[in-house]
N, C-alpha and C positions, 0 to 999 in steps of 0.2 A: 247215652240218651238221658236227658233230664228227667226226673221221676214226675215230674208235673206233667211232663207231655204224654206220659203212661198213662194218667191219670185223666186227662183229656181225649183222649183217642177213648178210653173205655167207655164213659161219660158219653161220647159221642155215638159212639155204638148201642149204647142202651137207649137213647135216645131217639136212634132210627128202630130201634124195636119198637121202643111207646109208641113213636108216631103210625107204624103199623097197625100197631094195638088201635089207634083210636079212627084210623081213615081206612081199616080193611073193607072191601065193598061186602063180604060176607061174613058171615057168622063164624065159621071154619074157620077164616084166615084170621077173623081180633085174635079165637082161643088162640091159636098155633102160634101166631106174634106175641102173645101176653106168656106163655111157658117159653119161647126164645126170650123175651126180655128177664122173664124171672131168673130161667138158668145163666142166661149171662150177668145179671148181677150173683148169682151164687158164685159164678166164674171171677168174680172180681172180689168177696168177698175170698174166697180162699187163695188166690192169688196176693193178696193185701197179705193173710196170716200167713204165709209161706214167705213170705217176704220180712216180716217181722221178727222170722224165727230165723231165720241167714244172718239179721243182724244180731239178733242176741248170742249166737255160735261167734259169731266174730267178735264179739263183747265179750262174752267167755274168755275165748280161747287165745286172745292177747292179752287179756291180763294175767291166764294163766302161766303165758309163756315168760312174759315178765318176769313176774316168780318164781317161776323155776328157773332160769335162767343166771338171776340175780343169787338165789341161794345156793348152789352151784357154787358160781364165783367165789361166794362168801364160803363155804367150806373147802372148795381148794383153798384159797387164803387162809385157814388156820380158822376162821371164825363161826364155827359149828356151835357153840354155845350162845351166839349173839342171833346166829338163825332160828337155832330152836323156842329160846326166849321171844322172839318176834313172831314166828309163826303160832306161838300157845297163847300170844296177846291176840291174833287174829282169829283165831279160833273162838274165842272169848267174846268178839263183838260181831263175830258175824251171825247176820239176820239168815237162818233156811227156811225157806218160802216159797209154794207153790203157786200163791198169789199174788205176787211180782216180782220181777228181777229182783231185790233186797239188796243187798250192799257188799257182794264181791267184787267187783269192780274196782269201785273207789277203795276196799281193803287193802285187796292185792297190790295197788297200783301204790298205795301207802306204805304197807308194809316191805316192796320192793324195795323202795326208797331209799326206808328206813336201812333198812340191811347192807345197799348199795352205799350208804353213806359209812359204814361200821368197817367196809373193805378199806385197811393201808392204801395207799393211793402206789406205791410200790407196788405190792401186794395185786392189785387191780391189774397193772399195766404186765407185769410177769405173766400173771394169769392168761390175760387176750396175747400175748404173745404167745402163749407156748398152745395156746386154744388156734390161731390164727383164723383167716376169715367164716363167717357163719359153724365155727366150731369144730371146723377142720385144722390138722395141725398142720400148723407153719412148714415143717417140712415131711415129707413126704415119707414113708417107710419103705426099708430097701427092701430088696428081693433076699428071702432070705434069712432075713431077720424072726 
């Protein structure tokens, strides 16, 4: 579902509260329609920040994967000095901050990069071979072993 239409259905719904709020024939019914419409725009305000916070976890936690992922690679590959040099330069520019996102993201996703480019392109492909798909090894361990 489009997030606009989310946005429209709730929009919609407060709307039939106001209009409650303003055509109730009695007094009882404005209040009781005007605290239905208040708590449903509360409902919608924490709704919006619940939603904002799903995307920054998934903002996170793919570029985290990124990098770790990438430096991994690069230290099977023999390239443990080019990783730790790259992540002490991210360390170094990265903004910690409780008042906005700052600039993990675009680090990470740099400094993957970087790292990923520093892997022998040999070196690379041996690795995801012997890694095989999603990190699982290409062949299977016997029984036994």
């Amino acid at each position: 579902m489009e997030p606009m239409v989310i946005v429209v259905v709730f929009f919609a719904i407060l709307a039939v509260f106001l209009a409650f709020t303003c055509s109730a024939p009695s007094k009882r019914g404005r209040i009781v329609a005007a605290f239905l419409a208040f708590g449903w725009a509360c409902l919608m305000f924490m709704a919006a920040n619940m939603a904002e916070s799903f995307n920054l976890n998934i903002w996170y936690s793919s570029a985290a994967d990124d990098l770790l992922e990438t430096s991994i690679e690069a230290i099977d590959a023999g390239q443990a000095e080019q990783v730790s040099a790259e992540l002490a330069a991210m360390r170094e520019e990265l903004e910690v901050t409780y008042e906005h996102r700052g600039n993990f993201n675009e680090l990470a996703l740099a400094t993957a990069e970087k790292i990923r480019s520093a892997i022998p392109k040999d070196d690379a492909t041996k690795t995801q071979a012997e890694q095989g798909v999603g990190g699982q090894p290409a062949t299977p361990p016997r029984v036994g072993d």
